[in-house]
Short mmCIF file of the C-alpha atoms (twelve columns), coordinates in Angstrom:
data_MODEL
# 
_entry.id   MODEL 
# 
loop_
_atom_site.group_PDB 
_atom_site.id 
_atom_site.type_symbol 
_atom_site.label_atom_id 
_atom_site.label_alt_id 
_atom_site.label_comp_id 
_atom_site.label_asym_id 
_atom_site.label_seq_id 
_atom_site.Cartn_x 
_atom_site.Cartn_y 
_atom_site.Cartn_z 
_atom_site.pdbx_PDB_model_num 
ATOM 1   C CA . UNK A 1   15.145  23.989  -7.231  1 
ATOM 2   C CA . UNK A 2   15.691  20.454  -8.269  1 
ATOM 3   C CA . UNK A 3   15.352  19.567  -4.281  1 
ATOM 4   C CA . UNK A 4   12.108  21.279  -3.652  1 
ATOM 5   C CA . UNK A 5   10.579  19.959  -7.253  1 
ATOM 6   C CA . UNK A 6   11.546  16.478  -6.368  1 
ATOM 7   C CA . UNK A 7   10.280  17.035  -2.669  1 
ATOM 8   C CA . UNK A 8   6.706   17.984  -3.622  1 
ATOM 9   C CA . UNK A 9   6.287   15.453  -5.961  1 
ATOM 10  C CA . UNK A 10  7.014   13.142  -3.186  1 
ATOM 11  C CA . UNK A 11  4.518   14.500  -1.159  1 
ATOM 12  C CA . UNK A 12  1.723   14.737  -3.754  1 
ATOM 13  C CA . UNK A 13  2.418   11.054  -4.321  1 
ATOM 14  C CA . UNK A 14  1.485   10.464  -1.130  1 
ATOM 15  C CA . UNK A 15  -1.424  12.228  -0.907  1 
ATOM 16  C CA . UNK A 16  -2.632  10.447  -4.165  1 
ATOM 17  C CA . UNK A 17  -1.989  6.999   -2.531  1 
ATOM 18  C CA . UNK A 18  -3.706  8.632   0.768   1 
ATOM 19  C CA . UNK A 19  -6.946  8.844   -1.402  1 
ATOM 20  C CA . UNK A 20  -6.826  5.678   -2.863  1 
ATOM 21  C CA . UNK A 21  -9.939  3.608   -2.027  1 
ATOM 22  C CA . UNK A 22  -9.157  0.660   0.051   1 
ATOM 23  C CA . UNK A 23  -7.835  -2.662  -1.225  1 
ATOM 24  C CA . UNK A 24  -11.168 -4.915  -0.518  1 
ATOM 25  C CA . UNK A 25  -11.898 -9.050  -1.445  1 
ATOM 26  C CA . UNK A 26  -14.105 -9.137  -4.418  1 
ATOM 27  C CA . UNK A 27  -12.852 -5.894  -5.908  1 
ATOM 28  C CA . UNK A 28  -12.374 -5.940  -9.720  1 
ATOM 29  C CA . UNK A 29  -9.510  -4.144  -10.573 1 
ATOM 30  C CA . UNK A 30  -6.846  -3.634  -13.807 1 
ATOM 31  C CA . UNK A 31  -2.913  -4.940  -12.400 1 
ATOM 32  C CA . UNK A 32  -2.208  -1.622  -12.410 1 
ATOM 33  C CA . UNK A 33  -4.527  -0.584  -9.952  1 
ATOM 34  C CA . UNK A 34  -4.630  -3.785  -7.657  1 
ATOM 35  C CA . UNK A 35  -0.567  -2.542  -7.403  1 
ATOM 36  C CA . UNK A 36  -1.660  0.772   -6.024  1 
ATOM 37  C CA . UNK A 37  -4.358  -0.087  -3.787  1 
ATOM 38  C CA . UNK A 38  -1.764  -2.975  -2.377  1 
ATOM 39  C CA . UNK A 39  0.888   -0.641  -1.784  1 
ATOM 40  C CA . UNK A 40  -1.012  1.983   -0.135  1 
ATOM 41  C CA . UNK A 41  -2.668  -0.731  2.339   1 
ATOM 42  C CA . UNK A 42  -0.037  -1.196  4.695   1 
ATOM 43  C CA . UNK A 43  -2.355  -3.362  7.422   1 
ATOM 44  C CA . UNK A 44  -2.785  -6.090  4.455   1 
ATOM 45  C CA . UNK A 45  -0.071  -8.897  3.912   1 
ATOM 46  C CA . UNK A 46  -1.013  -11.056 1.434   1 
ATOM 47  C CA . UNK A 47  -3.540  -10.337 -1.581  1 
ATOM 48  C CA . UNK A 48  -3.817  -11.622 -4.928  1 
ATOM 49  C CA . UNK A 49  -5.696  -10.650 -7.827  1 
ATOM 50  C CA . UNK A 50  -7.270  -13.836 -10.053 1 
ATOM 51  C CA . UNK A 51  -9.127  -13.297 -13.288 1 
ATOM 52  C CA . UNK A 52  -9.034  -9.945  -12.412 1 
ATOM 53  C CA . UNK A 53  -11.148 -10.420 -8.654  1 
ATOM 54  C CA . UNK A 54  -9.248  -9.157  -5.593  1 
ATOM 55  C CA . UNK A 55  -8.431  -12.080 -2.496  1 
ATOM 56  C CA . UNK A 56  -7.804  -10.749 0.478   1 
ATOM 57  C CA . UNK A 57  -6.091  -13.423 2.630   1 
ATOM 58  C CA . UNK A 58  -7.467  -13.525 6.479   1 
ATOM 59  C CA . UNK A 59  -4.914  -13.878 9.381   1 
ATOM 60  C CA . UNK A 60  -3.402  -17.371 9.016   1 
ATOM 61  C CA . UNK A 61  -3.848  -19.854 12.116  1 
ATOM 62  C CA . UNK A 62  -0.879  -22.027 12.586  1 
ATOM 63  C CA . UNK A 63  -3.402  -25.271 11.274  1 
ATOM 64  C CA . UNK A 64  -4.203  -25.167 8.353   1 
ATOM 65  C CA . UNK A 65  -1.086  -23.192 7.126   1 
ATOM 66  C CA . UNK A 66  1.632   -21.699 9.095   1 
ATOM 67  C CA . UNK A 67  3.180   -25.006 9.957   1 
ATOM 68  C CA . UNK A 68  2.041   -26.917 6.584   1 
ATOM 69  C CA . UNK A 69  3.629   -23.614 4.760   1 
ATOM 70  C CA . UNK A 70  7.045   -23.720 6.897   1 
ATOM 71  C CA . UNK A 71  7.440   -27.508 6.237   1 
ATOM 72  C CA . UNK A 72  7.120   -27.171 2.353   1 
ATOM 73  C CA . UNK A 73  9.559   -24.307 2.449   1 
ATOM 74  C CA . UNK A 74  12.240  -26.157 4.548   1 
ATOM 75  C CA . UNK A 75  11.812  -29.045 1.959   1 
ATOM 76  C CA . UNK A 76  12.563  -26.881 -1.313  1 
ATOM 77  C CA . UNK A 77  14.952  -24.641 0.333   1 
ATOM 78  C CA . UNK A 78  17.224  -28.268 1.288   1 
ATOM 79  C CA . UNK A 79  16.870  -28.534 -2.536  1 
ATOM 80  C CA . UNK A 80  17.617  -25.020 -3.541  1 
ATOM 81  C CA . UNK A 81  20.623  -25.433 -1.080  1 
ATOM 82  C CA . UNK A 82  21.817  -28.924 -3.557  1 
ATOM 83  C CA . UNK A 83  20.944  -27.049 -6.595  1 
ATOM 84  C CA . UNK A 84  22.785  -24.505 -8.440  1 
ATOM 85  C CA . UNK A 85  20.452  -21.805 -10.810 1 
ATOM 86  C CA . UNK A 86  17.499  -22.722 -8.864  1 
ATOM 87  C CA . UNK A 87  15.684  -19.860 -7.091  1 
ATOM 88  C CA . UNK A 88  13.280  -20.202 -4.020  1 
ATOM 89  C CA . UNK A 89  10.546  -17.794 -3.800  1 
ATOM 90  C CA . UNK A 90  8.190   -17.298 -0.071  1 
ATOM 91  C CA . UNK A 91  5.107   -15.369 -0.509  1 
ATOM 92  C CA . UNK A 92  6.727   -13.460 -3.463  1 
ATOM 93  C CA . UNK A 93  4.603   -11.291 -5.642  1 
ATOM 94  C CA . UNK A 94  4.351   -12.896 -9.537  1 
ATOM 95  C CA . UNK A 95  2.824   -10.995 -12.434 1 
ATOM 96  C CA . UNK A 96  1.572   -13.194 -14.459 1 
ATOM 97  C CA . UNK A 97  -0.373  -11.508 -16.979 1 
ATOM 98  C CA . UNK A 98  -2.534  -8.382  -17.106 1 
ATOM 99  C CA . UNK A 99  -5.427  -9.770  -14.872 1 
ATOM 100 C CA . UNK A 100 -3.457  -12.121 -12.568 1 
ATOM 101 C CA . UNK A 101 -0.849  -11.787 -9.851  1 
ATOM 102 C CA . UNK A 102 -1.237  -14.058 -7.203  1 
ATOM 103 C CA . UNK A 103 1.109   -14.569 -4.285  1 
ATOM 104 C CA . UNK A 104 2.098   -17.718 -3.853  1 
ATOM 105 C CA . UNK A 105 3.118   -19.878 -0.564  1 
ATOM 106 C CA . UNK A 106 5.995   -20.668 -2.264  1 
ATOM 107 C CA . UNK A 107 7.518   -20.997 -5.806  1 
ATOM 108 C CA . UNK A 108 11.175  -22.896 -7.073  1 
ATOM 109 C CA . UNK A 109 12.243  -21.520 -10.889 1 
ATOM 110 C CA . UNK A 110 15.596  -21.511 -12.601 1 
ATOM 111 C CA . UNK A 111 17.569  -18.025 -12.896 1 
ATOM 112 C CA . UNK A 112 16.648  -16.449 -15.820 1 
ATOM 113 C CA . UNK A 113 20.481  -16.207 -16.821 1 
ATOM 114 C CA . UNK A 114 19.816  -20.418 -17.273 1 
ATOM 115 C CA . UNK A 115 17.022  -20.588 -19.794 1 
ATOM 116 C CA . UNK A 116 14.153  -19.683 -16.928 1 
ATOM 117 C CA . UNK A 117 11.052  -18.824 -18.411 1 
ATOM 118 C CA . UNK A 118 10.412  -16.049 -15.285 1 
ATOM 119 C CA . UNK A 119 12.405  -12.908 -14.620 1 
ATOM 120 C CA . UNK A 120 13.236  -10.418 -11.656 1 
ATOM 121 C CA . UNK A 121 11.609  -6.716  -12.749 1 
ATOM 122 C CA . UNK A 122 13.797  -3.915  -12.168 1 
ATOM 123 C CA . UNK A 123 11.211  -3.409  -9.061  1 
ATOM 124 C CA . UNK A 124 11.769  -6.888  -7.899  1 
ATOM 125 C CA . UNK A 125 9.018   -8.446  -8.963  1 
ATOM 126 C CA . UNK A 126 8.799   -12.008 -10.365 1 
ATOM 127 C CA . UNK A 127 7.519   -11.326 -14.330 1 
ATOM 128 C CA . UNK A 128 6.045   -14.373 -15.826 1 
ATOM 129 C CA . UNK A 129 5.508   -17.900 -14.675 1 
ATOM 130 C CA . UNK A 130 7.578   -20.004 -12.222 1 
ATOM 131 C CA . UNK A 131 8.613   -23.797 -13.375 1 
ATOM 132 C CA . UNK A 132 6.617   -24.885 -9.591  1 
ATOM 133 C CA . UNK A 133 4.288   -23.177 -7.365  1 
ATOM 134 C CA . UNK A 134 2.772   -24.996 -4.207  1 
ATOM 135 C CA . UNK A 135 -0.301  -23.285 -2.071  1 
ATOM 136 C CA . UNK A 136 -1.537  -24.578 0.986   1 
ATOM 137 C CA . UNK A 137 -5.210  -24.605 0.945   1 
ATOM 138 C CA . UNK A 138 -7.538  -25.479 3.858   1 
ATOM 139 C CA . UNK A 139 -9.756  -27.795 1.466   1 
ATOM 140 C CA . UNK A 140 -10.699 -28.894 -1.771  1 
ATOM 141 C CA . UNK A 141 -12.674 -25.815 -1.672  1 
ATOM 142 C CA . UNK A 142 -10.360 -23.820 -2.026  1 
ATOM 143 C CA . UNK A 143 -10.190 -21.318 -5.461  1 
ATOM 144 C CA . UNK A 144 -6.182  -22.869 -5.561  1 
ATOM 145 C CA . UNK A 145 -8.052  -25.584 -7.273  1 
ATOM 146 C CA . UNK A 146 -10.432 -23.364 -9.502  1 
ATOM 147 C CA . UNK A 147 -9.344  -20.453 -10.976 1 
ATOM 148 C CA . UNK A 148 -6.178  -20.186 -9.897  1 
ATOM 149 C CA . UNK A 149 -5.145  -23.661 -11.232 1 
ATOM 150 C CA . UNK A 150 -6.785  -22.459 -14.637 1 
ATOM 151 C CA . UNK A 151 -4.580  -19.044 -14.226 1 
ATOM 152 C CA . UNK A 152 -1.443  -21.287 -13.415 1 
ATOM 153 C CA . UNK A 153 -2.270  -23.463 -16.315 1 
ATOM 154 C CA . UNK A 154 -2.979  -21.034 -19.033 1 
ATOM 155 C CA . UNK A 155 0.314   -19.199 -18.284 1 
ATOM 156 C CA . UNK A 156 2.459   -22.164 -18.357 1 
ATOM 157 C CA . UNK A 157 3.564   -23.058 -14.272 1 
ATOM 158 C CA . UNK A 158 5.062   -26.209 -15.573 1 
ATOM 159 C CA . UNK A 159 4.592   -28.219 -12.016 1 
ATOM 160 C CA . UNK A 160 1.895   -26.518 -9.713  1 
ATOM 161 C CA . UNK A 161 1.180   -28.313 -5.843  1 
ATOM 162 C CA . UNK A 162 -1.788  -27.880 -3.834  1 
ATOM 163 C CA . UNK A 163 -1.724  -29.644 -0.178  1 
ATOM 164 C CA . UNK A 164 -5.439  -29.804 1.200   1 
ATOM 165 C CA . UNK A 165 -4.748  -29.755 4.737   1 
ATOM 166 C CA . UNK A 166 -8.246  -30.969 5.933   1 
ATOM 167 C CA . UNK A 167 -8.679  -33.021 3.390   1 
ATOM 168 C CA . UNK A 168 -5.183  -34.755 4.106   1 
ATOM 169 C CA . UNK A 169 -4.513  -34.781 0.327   1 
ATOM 170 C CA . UNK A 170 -1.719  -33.383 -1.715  1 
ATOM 171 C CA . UNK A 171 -2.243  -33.074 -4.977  1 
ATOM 172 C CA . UNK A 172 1.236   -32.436 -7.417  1 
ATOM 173 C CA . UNK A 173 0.293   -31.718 -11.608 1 
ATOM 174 C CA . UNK A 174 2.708   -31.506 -14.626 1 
ATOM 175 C CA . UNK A 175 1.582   -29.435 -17.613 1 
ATOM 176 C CA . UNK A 176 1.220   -31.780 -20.427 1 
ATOM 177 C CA . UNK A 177 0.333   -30.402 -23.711 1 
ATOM 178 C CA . UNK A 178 -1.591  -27.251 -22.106 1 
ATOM 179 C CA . UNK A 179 -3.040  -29.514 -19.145 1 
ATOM 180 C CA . UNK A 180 -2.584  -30.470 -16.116 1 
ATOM 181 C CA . UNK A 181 -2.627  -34.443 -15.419 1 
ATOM 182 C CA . UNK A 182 -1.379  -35.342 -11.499 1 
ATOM 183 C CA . UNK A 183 1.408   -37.201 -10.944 1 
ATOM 184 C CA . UNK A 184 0.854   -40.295 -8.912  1 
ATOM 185 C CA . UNK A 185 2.851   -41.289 -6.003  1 
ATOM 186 C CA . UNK A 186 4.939   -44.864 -6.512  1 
ATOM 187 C CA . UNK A 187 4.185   -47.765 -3.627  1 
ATOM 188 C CA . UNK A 188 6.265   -46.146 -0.647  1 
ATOM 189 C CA . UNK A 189 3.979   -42.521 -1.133  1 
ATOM 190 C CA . UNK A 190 7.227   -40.757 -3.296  1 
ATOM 191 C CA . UNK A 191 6.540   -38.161 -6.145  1 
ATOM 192 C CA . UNK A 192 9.027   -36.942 -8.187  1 
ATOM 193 C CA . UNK A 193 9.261   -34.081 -10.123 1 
ATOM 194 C CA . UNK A 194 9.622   -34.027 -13.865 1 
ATOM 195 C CA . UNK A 195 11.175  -30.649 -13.663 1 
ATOM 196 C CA . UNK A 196 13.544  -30.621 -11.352 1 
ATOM 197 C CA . UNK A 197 15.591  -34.001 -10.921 1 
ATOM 198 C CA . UNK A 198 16.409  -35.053 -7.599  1 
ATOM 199 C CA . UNK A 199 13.209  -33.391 -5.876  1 
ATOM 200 C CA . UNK A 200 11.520  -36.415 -4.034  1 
ATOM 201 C CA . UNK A 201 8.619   -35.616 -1.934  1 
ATOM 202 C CA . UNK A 202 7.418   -38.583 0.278   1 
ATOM 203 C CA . UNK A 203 3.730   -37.089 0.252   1 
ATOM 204 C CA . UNK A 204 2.592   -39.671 3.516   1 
ATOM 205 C CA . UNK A 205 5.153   -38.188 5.862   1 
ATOM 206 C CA . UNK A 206 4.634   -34.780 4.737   1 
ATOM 207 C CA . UNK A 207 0.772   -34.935 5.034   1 
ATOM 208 C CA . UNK A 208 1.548   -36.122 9.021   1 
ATOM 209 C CA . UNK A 209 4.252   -33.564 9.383   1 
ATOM 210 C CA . UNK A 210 7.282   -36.072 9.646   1 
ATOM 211 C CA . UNK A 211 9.804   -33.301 8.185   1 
ATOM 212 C CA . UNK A 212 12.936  -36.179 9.356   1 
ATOM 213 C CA . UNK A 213 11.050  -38.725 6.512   1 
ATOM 214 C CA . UNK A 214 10.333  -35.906 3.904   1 
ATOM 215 C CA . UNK A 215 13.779  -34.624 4.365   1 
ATOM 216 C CA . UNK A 216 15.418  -37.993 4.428   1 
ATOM 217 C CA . UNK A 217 13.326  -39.299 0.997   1 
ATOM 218 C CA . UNK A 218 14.724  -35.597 -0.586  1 
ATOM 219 C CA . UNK A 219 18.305  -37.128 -0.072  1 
ATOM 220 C CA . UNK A 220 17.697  -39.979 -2.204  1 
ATOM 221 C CA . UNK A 221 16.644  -37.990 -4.585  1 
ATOM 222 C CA . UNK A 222 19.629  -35.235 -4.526  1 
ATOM 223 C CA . UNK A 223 22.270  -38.481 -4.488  1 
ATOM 224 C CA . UNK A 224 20.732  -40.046 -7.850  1 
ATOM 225 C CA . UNK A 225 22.825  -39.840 -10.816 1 
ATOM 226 C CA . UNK A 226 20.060  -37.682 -13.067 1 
ATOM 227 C CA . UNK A 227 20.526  -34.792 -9.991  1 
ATOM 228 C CA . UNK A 228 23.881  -35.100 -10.533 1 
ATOM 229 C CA . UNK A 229 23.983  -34.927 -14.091 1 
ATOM 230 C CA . UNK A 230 21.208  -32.202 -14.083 1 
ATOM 231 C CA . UNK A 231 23.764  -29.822 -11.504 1 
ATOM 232 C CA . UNK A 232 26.582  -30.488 -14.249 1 
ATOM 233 C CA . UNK A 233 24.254  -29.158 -16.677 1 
ATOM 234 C CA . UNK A 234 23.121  -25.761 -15.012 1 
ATOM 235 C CA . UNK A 235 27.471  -25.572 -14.307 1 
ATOM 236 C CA . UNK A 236 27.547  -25.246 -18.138 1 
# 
């Protein structure tokens, strides 16, 4: 009897989810129901919801952001690779808070097990913010540099990237008493982050797709003493 109970719940869960009205850009939904609607609309692949507003992402073209989005993810996952406790995160879901959970291009946190401020749900969901999160936007126009770079602010993404691919621009910020300033490259184009020692990021020969130079520049960083000393102290 337990069998057949369990079996037509199953199957009135799916005709609930059936029913559900589709998942559409501009919708204004609670979490909880942006989660339904997402699950139940198998044909879509990437949404997010922002201040409580559905995005619906279109089919990506391989300019502006299949190729820009591969070459930031080989970059952090040569540093993941270098870095014990460090996590690497592709398109993964984050719930942020009760009106935001975007879907970033890619994300880089410590284990939670380390001090992270982000967890794995027992669904397998990230809960709470990332230390980085980098989007690839086609322009400055782009709402990675409106609301979602409030959203990332306000819940504490301690380094968030945006690389404008028409715009030929990256831009890299560090939360600084509840703001974001930008951190500025040195003379030879390098940014480094303030979170995670060791991660260089030549921004010139990223921006023309020179993955050798980008890779190359992370090396210097993952052979300086403070990565070094920074591994030691995730060992702990």
């Amino acid at each position: 009897m337990a069998v057949k109970n369990s079996q037509t719940h199953t199957v009135a869960q799916s005709q609930a989810m059936s029913n559900l009205p589709p998942l559409e850009n501009g919708d204004r939904l609670t979490r909880k129901e942006f989660e339904r609607r997402y699950q139940a609309t198998t044909t879509i692949k990437k949404a997010e919801l922002i201040e409580g507003v559905v995005y619906v992402a279109s089919p990506l073209r391989f300019e502006p952001h299949a190729e820009p989005h591969a070459l930031v993810v080989t970059w952090l996952g040569v540093y993941r690779a270098s870095t014990i406790g460090v996590r690497l995160g592709d398109n993964a879901t984050v719930r942020l808070d009760m009106d935001n959970e975007p879907q970033p291009d890619a994300l880089l946190r410590f284990d939670e097990t380390l001090g992270g401020q982000s967890r794995i749900d027992a669904d397998g969901y990230v809960q709470g913010a990332p230390e980085l999160i980098v989007e690839i936007a086609a322009s400055s126009a782009s709402y990675d540099l409106g609301n979602k770079l409030r959203t990332y602010r306000r819940n504490q993404v301690q380094e968030y990237i945006v690389w404008q691919f028409y715009d030929q621009r990256l831009d890299w910020f560090r939360l600084q008493e509840g703001d974001y300033v930008s951190l500025q490259p040195d003379d030879a184009g390098i940014v480094r982050s303030e979170v995670f020692p060791g991660l260089w990021l030549a921004v010139p020969a990223l921006l023309a797709g020179d993955l050798a130079q980008v890779l190359s520049v992370l090396q210097e960083g993952l052979a300086t003493p403070e990565h070094g000393a920074f591994v030691e102290r995730l060992r702990e």
